[in-house]
PLY file of the C-alpha trace (Angstrom):
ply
format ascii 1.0
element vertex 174
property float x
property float y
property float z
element edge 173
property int vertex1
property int vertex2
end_header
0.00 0.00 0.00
1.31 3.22 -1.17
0.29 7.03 -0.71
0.60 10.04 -2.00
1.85 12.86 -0.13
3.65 16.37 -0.68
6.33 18.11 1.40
5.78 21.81 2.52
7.72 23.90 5.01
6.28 25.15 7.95
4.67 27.18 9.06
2.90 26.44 5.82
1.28 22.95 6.30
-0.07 24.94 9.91
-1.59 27.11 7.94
-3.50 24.69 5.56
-4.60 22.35 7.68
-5.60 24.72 11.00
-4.94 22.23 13.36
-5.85 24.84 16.27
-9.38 24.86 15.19
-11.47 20.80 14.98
-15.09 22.08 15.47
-16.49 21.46 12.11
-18.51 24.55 12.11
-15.48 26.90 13.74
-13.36 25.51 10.14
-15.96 26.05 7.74
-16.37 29.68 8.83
-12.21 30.15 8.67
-12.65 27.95 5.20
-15.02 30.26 4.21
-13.44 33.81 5.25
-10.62 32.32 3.48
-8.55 32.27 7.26
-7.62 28.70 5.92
-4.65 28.73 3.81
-6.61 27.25 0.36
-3.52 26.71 -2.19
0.24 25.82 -2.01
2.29 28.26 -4.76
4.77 26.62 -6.60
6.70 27.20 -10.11
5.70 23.74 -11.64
2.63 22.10 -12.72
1.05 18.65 -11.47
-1.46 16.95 -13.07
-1.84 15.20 -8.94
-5.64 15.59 -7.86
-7.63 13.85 -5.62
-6.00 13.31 -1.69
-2.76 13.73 -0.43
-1.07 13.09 2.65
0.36 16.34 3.83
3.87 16.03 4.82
5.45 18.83 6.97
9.44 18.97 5.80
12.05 18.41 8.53
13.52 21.70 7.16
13.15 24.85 9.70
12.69 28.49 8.07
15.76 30.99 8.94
14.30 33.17 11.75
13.76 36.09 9.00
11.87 33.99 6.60
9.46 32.78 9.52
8.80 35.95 10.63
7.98 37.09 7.16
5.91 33.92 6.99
4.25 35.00 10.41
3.56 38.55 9.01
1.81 37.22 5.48
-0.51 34.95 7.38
-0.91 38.10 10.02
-2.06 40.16 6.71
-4.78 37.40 6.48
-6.23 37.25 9.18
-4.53 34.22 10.77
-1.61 34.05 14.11
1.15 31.47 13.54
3.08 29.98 16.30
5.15 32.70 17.58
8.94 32.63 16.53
10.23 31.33 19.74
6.97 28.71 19.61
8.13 27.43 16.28
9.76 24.01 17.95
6.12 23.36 18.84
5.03 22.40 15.34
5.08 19.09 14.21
8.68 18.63 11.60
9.47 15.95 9.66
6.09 14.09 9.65
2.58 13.25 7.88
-0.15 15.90 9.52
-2.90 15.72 7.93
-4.33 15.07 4.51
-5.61 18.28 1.51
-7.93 17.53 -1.33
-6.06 18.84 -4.65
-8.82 19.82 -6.54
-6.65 21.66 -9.54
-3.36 23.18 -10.44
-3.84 26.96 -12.29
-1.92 29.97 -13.28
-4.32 32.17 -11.13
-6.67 31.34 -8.34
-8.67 34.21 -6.86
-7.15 34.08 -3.14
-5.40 35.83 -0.54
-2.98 33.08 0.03
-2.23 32.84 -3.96
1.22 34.66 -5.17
1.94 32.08 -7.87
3.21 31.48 -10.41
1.02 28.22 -10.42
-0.97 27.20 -7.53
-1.99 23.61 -6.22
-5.58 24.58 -4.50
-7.24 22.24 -2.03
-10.57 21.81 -2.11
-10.58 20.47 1.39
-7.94 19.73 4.40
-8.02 17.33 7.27
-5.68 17.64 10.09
-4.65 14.24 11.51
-4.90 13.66 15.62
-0.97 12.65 15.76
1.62 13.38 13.15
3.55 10.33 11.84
7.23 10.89 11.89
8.64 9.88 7.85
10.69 11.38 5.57
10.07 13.43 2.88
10.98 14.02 -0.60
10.45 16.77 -3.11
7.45 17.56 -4.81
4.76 14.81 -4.52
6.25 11.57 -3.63
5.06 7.98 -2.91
5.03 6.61 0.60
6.40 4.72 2.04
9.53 5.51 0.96
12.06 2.79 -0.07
13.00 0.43 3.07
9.73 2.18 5.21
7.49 -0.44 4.33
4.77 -2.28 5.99
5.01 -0.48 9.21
5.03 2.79 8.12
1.98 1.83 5.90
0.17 0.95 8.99
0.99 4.04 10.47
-0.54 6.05 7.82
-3.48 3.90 7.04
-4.38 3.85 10.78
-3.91 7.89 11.11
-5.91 8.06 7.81
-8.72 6.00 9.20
-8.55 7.91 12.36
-9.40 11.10 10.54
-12.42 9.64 8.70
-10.83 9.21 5.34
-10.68 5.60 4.53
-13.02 5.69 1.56
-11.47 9.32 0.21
-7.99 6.86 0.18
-9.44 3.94 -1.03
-8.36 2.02 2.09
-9.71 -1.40 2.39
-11.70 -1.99 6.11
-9.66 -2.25 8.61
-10.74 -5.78 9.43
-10.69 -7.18 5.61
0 1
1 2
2 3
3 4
4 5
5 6
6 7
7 8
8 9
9 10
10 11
11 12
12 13
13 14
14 15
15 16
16 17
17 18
18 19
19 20
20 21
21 22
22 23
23 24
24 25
25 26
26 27
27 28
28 29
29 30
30 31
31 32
32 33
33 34
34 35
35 36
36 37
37 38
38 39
39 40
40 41
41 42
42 43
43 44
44 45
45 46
46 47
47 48
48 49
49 50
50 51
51 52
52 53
53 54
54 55
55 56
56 57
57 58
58 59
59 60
60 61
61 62
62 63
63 64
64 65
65 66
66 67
67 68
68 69
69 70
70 71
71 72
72 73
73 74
74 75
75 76
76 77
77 78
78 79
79 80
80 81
81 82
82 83
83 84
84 85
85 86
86 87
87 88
88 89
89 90
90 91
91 92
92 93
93 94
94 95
95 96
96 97
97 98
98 99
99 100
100 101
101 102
102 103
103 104
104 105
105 106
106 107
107 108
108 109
109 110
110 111
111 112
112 113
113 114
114 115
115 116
116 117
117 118
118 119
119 120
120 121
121 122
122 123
123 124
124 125
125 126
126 127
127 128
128 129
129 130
130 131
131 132
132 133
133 134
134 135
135 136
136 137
137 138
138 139
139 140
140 141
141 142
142 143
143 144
144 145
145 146
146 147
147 148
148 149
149 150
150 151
151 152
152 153
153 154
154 155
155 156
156 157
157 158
158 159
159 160
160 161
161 162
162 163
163 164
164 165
165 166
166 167
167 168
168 169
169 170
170 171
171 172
172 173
């Protein structure tokens, strides 16, 4: 069993999956008010839709570019971890799980600055994050070697978050 997934630096992945709000209602209103980050920017195309594991990189933003990252998100509408609170997101592990619904040259969004855009039509934090390596753009897991524990892992946090049928996942007692 293999998944899709796709790295992103944080404080990014925070800021698309919102993992400081879980009442349904409280997320469709930030959806909504666009105080959920709805696209990742990137210079290449993907012709990836459907779910994705969302993979927060192991890679930690100089303390300028976080800030900068804090003061974007701050333009939105949305508070980030504080820079000396940064530790206390999740690195180097699956998080949660986005819906890419297309890949465009423009999207009409706050949280677009392109040149392409990847936007999610819907994003599902995950209770734990489960500690993997990444790769660049969208990769397969598990990786090489990972294998059928990993699997587990994921399949059990993907489960967990309601998503068996969006991943295809076979019951859990099949």
């Amino acid at each position: 069993m293999t998944f899709t997934a796709l790295s992103v630096i944080q404080p990014w992945p925070y800021l698309i999956l919102r993992p400081d709000v879980v009442d349904a209602a409280a997320r469709a209103a930030l959806a909504s008010s666009r105080r959920i980050k709805d696209c990742e920017n990137r210079d290449w195309e993907t012709p990836v839709r459907g779910w994705v594991l969302l993979h927060a990189s192991s890679t930690r933003l100089a303390k300028w570019d976080y800030q900068a990252a804090a003061l974007f998100a701050m333009k939105r509408g949305v508070e980030i971890p504080a820079l000396a609170m940064r530790e206390s997101l999740p690195y180097g592990a699956i998080i949660g799980a986005v819906r890419v619904d297309e890949c465009t040259h423009f999207f009409r969004s706050p949280w677009f600055v392109g040149p392409r855009a990847f936007v999610f039509g819907a994003a599902v934090p995950f209770g734990e994050p489960v500690t993997c390596g990444g790769a660049p753009r969208f990769f397969q897991l598990p990786l090489e070697g990972g294998g059928a524990e990993l699997a587990a892992r994921l399949a059990a946090a993907v489960r967990a978050a309601g998503l068996a049928a969006a991943f295809k996942l076979a019951p859990e007692n099949s």
